[in-house]
C-alpha positions, 0 to 999 in steps of 0.5 A, a space after each residue: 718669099 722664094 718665087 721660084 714656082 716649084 716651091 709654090 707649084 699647087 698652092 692656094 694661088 696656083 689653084 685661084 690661077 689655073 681654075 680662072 684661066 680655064 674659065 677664060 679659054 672657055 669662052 675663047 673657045 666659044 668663037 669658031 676663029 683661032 687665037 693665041 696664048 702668050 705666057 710670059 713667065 712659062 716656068 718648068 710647064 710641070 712640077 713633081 710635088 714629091 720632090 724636095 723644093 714643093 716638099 720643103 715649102 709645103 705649099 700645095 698640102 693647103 692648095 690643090 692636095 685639099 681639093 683632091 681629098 674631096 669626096 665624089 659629092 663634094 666634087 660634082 657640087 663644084 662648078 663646071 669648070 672647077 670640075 674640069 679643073 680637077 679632071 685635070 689635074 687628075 689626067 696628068 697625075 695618073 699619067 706621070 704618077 701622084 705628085 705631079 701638078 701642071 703649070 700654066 703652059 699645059 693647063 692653056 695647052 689642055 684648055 685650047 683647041 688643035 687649031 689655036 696656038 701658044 707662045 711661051 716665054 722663059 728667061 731662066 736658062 735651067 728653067 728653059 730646059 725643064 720647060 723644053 722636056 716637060 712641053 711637047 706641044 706643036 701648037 707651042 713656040 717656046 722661047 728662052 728670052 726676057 718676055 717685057 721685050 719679048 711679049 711686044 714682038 710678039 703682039 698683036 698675033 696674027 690670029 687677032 684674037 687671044 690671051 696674055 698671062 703675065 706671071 713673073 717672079 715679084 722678088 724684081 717688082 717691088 713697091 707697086 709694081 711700076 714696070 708691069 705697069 708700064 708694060 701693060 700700058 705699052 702692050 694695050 697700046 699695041 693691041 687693044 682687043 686683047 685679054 690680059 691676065 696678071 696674076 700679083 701678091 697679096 701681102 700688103 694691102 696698101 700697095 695693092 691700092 697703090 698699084 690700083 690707082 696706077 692702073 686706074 690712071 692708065 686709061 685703059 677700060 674694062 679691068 676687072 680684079 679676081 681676088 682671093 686671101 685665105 688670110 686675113 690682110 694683116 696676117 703676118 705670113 709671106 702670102 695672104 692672098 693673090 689677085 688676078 687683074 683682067 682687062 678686057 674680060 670675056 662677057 659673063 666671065 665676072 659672075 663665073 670667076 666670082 662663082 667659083 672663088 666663092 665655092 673654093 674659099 672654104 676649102 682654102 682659106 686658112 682661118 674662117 674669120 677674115 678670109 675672103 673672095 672678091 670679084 669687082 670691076 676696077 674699071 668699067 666700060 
């Protein structure tokens, strides 16, 4: 696979993502005190489907392009926050013209409030330059450095209180996933109560285990896995499914998560036999 993300920008797993991320701020938002979002792989911050990388891949036309052909029904049957979720998408669109698509920066940005705040990472110097002109935010640090030793100077945030999302390119993760891993080890130890999110490739199913029973070993408590395959696991295609793995979800957060991939599943998948959406903990309390 090519993770350059605009070749992905508005896929199946960009709507999985970006729709869980906003149920998270959600209840972040819940609590009167401020908090931090930390992106370590913050990309472009938006991308333009009508340009030849997302065109070329064709990506989004079984992702987020499906959702926006939904009739006015069919959109308020969706749940509350998968309805917020389109809003967006549709803000930005009428803004910027009908091929643009946020990424995980604005759409944090749009679900925090004028009193949290955001620190951004981008490594890729190019990358960094779009990420500049396309987020213009006071509420947001943006920084042009290597974020597995950026993210650990930079927590625990003074605010006490906030969101990690970890989303890095995998052509440099290989086999189960080890660094991320060891980062997510050297990170919680760092700061406990913090939320982390990271987002991860379906496309063999036996090293996804291999990397459960790595993070099951760690110690760490409360982590939840967010799934979603639009293929069957065995299905020969570059990306079958994507999982969110979540330590330290908020409180009802598992029974939203599961609402909305159940009713996004029929929408996505790309075969009605063998497709599936799960929510489970990976370890409990």
């Amino acid at each position: 696979m090519n993770y350059r993300h605009h070749f992905h920008a508005g896929n199946f797993a960009d709507v999985m993502k970006h729709v869980l991320l906003l149920q998270l701020l959600h209840h972040l938002n819940l609590k009167d005190k401020p908090y931090r979002y930390v992106d370590t792989h913050g990309g472009a911050g938006k991308y333009n489907l009508s340009e030849a990388p997302a065109q070329k891949s064709g990506e989004f036309l079984t992702g987020i392009h499906r959702l926006m052909q939904l009739n006015p029904t069919e959109k308020r049957a969706a749940p509350e926050i998968v309805q917020q979720y389109l809003a967006l998408v549709e803000q930005l669109r009428t803004q910027e013209g009908r091929g643009a698509y946020p990424g995980s920066p604005w759409f944090a940005l749009h679900g925090m409030r004028d009193m949290d705040k955001a620190t951004i990472f981008e490594l890729q110097p190019h990358v960094f330059q779009q990420l500049r002109q396309n987020i213009r935010d006071k509420r947001a640090g943006l920084h042009e450095r290597d974020a597995y030793e950026g993210l650990l100077g930079v927590i625990p945030p003074k605010e006490k209180r906030g969101l990690v999302m970890i989303d890095p390119p995998y052509e440099i993760e290989r086999k189960d996933f080890p660094q991320l891993v060891e980062l997510l080890q050297e990170t919680y130890q760092k700061w406990a109560t913090g939320v982390y999110v990271l987002w991860y490739p379906i496309k063999d199913r036996a090293m996804i285990e291999r990397f459960e029973k790595k993070m099951i070993k760690t110690g760490i408590r409360r982590q939840l896995v967010c799934e979603i395959c639009v293929w069957p696991d065995d299905t020969p295609v570059g990306l079958n499914g994507c999982g969110l793995l979540i330590i330290n979800p908020p409180w009802q957060f598992a029974e939203q998560a599961d609402a909305a991939l159940q009713w996004l599943l029929p929408y996505l998948q790309m075969t009605e036999q063998g497709a599936s959406a799960t929510v489970r903990w990976l370890v409990g309390e």
